[in-house]
C-alpha positions as a Markdown table, in Angstrom:
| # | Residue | x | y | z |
|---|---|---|---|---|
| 1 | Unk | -26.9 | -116.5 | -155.9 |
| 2 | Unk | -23.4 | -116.6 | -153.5 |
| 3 | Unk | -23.3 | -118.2 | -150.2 |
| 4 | Unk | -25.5 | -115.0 | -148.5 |
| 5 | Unk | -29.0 | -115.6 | -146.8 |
| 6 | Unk | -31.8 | -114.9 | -148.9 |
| 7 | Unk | -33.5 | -111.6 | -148.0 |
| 8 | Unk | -36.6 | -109.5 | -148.6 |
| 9 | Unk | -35.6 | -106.1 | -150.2 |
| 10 | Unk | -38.3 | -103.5 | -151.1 |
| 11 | Unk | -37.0 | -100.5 | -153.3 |
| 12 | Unk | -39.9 | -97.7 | -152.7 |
| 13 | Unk | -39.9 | -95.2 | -155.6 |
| 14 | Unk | -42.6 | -92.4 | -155.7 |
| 15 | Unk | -43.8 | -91.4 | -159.2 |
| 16 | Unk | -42.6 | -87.8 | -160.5 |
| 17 | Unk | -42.4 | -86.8 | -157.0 |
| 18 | Unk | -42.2 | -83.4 | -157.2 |
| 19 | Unk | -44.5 | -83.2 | -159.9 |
| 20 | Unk | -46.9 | -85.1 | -158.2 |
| 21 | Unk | -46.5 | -83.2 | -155.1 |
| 22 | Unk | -47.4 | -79.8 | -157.4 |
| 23 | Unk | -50.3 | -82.0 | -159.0 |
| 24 | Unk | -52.1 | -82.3 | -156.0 |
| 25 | Unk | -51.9 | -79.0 | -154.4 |
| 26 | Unk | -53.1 | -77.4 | -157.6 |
| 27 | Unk | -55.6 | -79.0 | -159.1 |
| 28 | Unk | -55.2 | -76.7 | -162.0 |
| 29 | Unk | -51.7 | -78.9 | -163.0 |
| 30 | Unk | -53.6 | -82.0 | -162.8 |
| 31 | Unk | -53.3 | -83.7 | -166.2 |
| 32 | Unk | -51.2 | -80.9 | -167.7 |
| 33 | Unk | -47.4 | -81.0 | -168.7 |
| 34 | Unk | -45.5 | -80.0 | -165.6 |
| 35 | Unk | -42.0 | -79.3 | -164.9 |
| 36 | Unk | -40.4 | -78.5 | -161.4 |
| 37 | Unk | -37.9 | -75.6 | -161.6 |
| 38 | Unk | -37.4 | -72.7 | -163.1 |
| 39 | Unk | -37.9 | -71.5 | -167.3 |
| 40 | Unk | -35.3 | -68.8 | -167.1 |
| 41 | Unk | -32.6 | -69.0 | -170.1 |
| 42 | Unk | -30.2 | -71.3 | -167.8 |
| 43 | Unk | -32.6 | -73.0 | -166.1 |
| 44 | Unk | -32.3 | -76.6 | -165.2 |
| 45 | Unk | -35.2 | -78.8 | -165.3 |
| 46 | Unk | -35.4 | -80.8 | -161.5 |
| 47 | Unk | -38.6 | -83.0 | -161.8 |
| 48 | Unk | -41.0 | -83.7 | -164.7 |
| 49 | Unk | -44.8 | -84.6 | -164.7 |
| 50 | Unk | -45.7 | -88.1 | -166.9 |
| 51 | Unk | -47.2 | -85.4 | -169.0 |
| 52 | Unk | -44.4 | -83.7 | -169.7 |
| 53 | Unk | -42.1 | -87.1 | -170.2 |
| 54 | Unk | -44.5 | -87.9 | -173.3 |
| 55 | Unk | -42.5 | -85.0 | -174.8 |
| 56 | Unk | -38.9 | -86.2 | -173.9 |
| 57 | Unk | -39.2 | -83.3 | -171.4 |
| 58 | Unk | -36.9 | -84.8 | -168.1 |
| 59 | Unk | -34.5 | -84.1 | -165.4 |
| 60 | Unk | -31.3 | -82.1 | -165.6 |
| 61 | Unk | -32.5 | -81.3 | -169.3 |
| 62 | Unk | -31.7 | -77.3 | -170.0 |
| 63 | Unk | -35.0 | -75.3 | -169.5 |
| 64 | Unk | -34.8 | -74.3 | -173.3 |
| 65 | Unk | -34.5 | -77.6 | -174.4 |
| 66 | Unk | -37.8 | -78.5 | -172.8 |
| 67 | Unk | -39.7 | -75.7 | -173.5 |
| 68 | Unk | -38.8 | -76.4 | -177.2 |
| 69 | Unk | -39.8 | -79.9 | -177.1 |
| 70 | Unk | -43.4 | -78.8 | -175.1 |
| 71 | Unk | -44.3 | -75.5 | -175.6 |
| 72 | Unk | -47.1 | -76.1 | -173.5 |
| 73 | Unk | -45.0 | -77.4 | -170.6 |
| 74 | Unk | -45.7 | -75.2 | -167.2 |
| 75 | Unk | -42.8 | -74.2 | -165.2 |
| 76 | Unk | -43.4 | -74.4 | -161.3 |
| 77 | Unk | -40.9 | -73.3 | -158.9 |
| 78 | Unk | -39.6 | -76.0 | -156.5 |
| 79 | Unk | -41.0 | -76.2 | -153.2 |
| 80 | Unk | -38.4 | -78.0 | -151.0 |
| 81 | Unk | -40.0 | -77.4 | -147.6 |
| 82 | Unk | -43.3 | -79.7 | -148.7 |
| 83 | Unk | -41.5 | -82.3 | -150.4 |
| 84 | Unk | -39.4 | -82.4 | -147.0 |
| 85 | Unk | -42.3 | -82.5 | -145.3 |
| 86 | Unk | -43.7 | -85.2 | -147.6 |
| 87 | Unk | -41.0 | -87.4 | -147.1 |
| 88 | Unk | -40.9 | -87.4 | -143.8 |
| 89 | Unk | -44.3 | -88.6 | -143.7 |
| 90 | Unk | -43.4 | -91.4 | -146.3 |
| 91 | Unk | -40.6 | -92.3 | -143.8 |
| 92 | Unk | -42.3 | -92.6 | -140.9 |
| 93 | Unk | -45.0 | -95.7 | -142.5 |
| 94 | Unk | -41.4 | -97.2 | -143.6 |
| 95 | Unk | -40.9 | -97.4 | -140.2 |
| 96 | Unk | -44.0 | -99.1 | -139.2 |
| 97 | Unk | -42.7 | -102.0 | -141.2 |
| 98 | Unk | -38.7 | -102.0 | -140.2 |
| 99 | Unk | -36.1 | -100.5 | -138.7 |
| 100 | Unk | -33.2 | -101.1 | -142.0 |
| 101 | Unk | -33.9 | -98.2 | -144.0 |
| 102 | Unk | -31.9 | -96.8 | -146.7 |
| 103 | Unk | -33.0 | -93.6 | -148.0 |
| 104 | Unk | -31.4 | -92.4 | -151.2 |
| 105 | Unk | -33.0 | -89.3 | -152.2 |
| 106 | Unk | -35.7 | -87.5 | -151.4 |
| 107 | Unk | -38.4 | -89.8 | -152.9 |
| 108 | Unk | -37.0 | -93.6 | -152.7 |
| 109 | Unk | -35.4 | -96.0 | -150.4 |
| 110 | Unk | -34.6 | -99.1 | -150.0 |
| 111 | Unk | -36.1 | -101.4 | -146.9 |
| 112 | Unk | -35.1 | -104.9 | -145.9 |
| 113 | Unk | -38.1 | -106.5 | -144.5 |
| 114 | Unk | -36.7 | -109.8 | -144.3 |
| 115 | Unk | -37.9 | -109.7 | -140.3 |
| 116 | Unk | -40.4 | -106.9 | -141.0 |
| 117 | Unk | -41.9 | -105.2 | -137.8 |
| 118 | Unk | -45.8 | -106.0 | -139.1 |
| 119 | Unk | -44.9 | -109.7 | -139.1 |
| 120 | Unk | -46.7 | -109.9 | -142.8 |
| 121 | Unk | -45.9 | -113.4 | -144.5 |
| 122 | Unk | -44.7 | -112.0 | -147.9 |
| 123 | Unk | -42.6 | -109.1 | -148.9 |
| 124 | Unk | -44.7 | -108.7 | -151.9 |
| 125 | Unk | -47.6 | -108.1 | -149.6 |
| 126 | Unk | -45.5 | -105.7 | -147.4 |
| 127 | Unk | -44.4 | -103.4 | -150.1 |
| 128 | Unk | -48.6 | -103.4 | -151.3 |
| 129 | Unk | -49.3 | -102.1 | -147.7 |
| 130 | Unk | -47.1 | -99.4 | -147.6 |
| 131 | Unk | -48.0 | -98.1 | -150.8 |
| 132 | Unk | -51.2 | -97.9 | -149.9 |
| 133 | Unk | -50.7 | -96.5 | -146.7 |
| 134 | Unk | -49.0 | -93.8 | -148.9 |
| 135 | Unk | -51.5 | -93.0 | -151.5 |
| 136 | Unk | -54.1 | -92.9 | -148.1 |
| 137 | Unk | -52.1 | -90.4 | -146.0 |
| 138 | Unk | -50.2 | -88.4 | -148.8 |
| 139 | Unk | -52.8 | -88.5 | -151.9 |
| 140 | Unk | -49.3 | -89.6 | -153.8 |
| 141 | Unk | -48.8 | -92.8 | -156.0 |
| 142 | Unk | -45.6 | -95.1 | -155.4 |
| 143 | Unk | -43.9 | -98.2 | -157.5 |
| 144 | Unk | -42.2 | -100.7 | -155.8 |
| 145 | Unk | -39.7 | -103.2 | -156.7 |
| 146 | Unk | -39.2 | -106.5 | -154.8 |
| 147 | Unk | -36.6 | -108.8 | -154.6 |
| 148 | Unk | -33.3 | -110.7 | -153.1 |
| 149 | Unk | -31.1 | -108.3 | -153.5 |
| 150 | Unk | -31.2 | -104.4 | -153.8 |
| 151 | Unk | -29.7 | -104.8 | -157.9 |
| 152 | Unk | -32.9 | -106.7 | -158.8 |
| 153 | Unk | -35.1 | -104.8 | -156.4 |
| 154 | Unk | -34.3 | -101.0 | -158.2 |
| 155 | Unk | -34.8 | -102.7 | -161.3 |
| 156 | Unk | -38.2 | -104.2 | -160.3 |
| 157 | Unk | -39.5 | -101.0 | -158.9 |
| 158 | Unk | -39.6 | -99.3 | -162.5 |
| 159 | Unk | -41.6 | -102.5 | -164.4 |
| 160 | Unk | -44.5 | -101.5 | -163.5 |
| 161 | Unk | -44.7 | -97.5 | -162.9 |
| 162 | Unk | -46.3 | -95.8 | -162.1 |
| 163 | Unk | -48.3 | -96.9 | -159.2 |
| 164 | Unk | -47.2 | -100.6 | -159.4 |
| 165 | Unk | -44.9 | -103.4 | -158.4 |
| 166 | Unk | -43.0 | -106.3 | -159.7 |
| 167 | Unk | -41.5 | -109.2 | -157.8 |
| 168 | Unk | -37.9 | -110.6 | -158.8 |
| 169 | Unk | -37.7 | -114.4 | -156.9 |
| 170 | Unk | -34.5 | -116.0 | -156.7 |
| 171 | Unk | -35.8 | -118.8 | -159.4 |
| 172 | Unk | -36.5 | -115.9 | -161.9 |
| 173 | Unk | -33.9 | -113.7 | -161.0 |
| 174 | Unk | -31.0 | -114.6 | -163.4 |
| 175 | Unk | -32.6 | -115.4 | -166.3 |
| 176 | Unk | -35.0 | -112.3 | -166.0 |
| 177 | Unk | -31.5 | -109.8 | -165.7 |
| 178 | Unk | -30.2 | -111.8 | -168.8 |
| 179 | Unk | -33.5 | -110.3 | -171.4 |
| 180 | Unk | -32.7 | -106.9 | -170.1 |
| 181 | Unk | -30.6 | -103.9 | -171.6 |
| 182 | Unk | -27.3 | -102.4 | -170.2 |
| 183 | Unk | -28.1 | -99.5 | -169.6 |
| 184 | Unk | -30.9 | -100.2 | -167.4 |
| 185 | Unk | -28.7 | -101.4 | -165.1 |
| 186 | Unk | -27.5 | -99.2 | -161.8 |
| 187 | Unk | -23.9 | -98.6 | -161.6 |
| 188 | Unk | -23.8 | -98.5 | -165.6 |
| 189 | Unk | -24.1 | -94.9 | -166.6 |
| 190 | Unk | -24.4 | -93.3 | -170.5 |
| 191 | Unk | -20.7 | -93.6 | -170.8 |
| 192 | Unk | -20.4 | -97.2 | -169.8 |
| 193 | Unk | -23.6 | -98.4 | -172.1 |
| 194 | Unk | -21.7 | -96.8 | -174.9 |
| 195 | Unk | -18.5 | -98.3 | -174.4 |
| 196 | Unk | -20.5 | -102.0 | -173.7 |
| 197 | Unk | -22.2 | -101.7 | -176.8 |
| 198 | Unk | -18.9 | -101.1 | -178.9 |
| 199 | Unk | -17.9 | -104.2 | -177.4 |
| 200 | Unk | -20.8 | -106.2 | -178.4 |
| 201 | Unk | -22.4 | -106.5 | -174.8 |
| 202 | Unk | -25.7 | -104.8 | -175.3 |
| 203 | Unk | -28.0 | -107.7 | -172.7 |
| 204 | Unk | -27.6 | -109.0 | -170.0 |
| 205 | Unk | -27.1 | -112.2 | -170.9 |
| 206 | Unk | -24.1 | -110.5 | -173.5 |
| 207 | Unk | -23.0 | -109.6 | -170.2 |
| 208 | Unk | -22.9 | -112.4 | -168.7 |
| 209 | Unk | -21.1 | -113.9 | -171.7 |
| 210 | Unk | -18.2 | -112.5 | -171.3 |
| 211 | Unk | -15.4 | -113.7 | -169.1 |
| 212 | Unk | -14.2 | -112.4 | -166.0 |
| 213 | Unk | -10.6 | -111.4 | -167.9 |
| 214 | Unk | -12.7 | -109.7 | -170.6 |
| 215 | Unk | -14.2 | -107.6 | -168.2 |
| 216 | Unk | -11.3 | -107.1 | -165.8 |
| 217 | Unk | -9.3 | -105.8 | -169.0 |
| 218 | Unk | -11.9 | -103.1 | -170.4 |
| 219 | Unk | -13.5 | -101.9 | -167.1 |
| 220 | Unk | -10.5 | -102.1 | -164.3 |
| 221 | Unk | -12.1 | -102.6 | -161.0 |
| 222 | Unk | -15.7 | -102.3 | -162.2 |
| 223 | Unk | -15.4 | -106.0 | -163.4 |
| 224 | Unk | -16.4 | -107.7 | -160.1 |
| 225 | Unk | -19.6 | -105.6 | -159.8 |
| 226 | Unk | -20.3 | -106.2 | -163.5 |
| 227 | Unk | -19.7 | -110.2 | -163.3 |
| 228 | Unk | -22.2 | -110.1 | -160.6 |
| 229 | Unk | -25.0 | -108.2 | -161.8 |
| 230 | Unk | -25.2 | -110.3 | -165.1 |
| 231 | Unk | -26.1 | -113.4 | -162.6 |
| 232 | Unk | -28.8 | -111.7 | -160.3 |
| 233 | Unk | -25.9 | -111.1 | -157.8 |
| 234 | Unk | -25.5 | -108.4 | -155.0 |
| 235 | Unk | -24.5 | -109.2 | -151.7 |
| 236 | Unk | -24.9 | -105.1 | -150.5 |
| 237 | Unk | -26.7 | -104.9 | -147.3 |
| 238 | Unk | -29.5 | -101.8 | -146.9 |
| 239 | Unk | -26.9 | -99.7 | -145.1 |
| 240 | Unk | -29.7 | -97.5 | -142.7 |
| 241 | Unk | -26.8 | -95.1 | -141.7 |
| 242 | Unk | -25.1 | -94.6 | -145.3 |
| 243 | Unk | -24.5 | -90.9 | -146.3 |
| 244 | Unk | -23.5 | -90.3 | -149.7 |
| 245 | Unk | -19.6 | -88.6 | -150.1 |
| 246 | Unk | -20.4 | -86.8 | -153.7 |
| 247 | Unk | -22.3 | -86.9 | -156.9 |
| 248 | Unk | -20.9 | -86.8 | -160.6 |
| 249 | Unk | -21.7 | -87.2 | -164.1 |
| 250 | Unk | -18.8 | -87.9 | -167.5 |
| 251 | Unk | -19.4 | -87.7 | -170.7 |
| 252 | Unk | -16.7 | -88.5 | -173.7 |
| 253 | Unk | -18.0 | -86.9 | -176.7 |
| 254 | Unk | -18.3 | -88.7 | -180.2 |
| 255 | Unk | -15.2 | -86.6 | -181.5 |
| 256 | Unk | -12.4 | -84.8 | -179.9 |
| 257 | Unk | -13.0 | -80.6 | -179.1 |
| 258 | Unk | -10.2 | -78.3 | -179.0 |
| 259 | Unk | -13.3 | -75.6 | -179.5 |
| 260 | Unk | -14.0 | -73.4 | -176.1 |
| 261 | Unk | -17.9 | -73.8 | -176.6 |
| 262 | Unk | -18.4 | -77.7 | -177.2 |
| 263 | Unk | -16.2 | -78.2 | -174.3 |
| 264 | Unk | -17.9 | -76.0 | -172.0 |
| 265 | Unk | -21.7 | -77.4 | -173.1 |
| 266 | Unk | -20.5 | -80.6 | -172.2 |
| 267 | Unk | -19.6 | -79.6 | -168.8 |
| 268 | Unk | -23.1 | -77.3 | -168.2 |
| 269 | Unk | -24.4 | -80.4 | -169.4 |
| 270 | Unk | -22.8 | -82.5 | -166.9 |
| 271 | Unk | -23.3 | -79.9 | -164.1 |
| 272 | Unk | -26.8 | -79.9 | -164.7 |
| 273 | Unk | -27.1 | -83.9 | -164.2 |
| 274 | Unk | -25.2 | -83.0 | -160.7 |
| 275 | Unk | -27.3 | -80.4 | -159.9 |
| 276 | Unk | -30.8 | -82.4 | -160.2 |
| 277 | Unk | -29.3 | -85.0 | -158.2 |
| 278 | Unk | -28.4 | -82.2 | -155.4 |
| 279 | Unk | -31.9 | -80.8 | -155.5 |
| 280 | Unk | -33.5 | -84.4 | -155.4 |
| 281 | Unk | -31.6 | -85.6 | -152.6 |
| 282 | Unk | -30.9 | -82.0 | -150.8 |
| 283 | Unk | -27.4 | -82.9 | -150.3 |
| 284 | Unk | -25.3 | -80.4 | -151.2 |
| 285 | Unk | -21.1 | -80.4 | -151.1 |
| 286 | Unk | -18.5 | -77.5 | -150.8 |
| 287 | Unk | -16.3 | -78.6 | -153.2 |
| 288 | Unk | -16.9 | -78.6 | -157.5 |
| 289 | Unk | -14.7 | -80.8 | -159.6 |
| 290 | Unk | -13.9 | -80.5 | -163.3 |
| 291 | Unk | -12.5 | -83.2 | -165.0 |
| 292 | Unk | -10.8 | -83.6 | -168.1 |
| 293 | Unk | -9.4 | -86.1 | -170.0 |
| 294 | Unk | -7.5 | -85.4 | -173.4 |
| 295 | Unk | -7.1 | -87.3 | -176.6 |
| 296 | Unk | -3.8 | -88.7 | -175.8 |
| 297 | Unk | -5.8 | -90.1 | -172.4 |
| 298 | Unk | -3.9 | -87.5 | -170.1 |
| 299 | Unk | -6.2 | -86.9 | -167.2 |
| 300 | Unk | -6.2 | -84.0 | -165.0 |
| 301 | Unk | -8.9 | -82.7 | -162.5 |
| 302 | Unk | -9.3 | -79.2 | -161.2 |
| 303 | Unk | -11.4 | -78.1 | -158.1 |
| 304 | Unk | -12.4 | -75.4 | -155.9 |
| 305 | Unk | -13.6 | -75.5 | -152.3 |
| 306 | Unk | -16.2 | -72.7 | -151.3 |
| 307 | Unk | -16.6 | -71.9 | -147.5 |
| 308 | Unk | -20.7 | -72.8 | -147.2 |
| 309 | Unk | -22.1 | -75.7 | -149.1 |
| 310 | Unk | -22.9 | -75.2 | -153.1 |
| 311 | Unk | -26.9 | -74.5 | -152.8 |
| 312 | Unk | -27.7 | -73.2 | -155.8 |
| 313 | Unk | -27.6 | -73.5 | -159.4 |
| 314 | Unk | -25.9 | -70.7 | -160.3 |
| 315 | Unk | -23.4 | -71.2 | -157.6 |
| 316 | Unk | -22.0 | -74.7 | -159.8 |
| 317 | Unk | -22.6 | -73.5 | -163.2 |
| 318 | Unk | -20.3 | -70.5 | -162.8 |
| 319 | Unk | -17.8 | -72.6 | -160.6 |
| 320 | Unk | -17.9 | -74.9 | -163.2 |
| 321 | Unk | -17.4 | -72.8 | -166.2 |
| 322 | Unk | -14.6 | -71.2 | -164.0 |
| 323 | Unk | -12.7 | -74.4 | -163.7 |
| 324 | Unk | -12.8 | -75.5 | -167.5 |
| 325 | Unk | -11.9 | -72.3 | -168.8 |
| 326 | Unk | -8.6 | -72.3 | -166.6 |
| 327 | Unk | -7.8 | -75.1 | -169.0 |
| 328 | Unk | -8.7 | -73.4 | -172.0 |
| 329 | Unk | -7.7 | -72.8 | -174.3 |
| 330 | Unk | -6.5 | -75.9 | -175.4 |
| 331 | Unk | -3.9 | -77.0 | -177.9 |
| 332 | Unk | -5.0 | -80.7 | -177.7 |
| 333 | Unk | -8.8 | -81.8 | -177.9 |
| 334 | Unk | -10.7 | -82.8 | -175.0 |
| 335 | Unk | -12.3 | -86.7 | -175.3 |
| 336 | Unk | -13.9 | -86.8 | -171.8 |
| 337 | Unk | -15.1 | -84.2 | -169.2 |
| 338 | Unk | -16.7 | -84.4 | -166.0 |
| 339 | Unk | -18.1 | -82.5 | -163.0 |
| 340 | Unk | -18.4 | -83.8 | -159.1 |
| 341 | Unk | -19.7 | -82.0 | -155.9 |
| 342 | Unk | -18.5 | -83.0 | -153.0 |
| 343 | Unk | -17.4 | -82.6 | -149.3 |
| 344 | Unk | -21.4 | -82.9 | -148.4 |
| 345 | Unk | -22.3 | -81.5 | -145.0 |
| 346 | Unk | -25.9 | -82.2 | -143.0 |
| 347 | Unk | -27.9 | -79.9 | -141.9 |
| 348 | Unk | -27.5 | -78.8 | -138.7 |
| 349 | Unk | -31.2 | -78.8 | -137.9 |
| 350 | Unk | -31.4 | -82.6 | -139.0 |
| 351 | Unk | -29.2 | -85.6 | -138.8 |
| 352 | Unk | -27.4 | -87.3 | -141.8 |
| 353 | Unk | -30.2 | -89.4 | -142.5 |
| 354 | Unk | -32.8 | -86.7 | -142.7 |
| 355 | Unk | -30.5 | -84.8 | -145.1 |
| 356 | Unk | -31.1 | -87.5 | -147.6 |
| 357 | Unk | -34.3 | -88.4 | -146.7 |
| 358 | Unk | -36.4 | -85.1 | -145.6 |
């Protein structure tokens, strides 16, 4: 577990957030497939009901896509001004409980209750208070994870969702992260999972197999984080203050694309995992990013900078487009390409904290 003191972490997840939200003020949604966002022909899904997940229907998917895998699936515009409004309600009962607050988005945080402010004995019994102190005052359901560490914690919080929670203790914790998969693990994304599973490291307790060198030779600076992770280890403190500097999503496609349209579906693709993120957390940057990467494992990036934060969807779809196609065509193919916003500004009416956090 490392030489740090054992602490009480809480991860606080709401369940289909927006969705729910919609839910309750409509009662008409209410055990219906729902999905937050718009249905137009390059729409982006931002938040799905459990209802419509049963279909495969998700974030960041393409509008079309969903609608073709639920026909039945009702589109609801998103509503940003209640689920602010929402979350600052949720915040204010995490602060009944403690002052280190980490919010990441607009619907979960992480709190460290290891001296919480209620003076309850357990954290376990902590985290069942203030969900239902949520489900009293907001009518919405929460999960909660709770453990040493904030790894184990986010991992915990989705065992038993919706409207649970599941406890990670410091006897359990490293054999339990040993049973699990990969790519269940935060700070391993598609990509990574991939690239583990060619190497034969598909568990956690593959993971853990594998020696530091291994590691250090096929993921670079990642290793230490990885090494860690596969023992129940994470010495990161709940940072209250912590404001997050961008957001992106890669993907390396199964073969090679010299193609124009491939290579820019891959990057919609990948600008629509950005842009739910953006909604989600309403943090929104200046600057877009395409990268590329070629076959021969040249890299290069290009970016633009607009004068007012990226707000819409439109906005860094077309950016997007703009900045592969100044790259195309291509004589070489294209193995890897990526999209980032960043240069995120607050909100002048509300501090960085509230930016992420309502």
């Amino acid at each position: 577990m490392g030489a740090y003191p054992v602490r009480k972490i809480i991860h606080v997840d709401m369940d289909a957030f927006f969705a729910s939200v919609e839910q309750r003020d409509d009662p008409t949604l209410r055990g219906r497939p729902v999905a937050v966002g718009h249905g137009a022909a390059r729409g982006v899904v931002a938040a799905a009901s459990y209802e419509a997940r049963t279909f495969g229907v998700k974030s960041a998917l393409p509008s079309v896509t969903a609608l073709r895998r639920c026909p039945e699936l009702v589109f609801v515009p998103p509503r940003f001004d209640v689920y602010r409004a929402v979350s600052r309600q949720i915040h204010a009962i995490f602060a009944e409980y403690t002052q280190r607050i980490q919010p990441l988005s607009l619907d979960e945080a992480y709190l460290d209750v290891t001296e919480n402010l209620r003076g309850l004995p357990t954290a376990w019994a902590t985290a069942k208070q203030i969900r239902a102190r949520i489900l009293e005052e907001t009518g919405l359901t929460a999960s909660a994870g709770i453990s040493y560490n904030k790894f184990l914690a986010k991992l915990a919080s989705d065992h038993r969702k919706p409207n649970g929670q599941f406890a990670v203790t410091p006897e359990m914790g490293p054999a339990w992260v040993e049973t699990l998969p990969v790519s269940r693990f935060h700070g391993v994304g598609p990509v990574t999972a991939r690239k583990m599973e060619q190497l034969g490291i598909r568990t956690g307790a593959d993971l853990r197999a594998k020696p530091f060198a291994f590691l250090r030779e096929h993921f670079g600076s990642s290793a230490g984080w990885y090494h860690a992770i596969a023992r129940g280890e994470d010495d990161r403190p709940v940072e209250p203050d912590r404001v997050r500097k961008s957001s992106g999503s890669e993907t390396t496609f199964r073969h090679d694309h010299s193609d124009a349209e491939p290579i820019e579906a891959g990057v919609l693709e990948m600008a629509g995992d950005v842009w739910a993120w953006c909604e989600k957390a309403q943090a929104f940057g200046r600057t877009v990013t395409v990268k590329v990467k070629y076959a021969d494992f040249q890299q290069i990036t290009r970016s633009r900078s607009h004068p007012a934060p990226v707000d819409r969807w439109e906005t860094l779809r077309d950016t997007a487009l703009l900045l592969i196609r100044s790259v195309l065509p291509t004589a070489k193919g294209i193995r890897l390409v990526g999209v980032t916003v960043s240069n995120f500004e607050a909100r002048e009416e509300e501090d960085a904290g509230a930016t992420l956090f309502g």
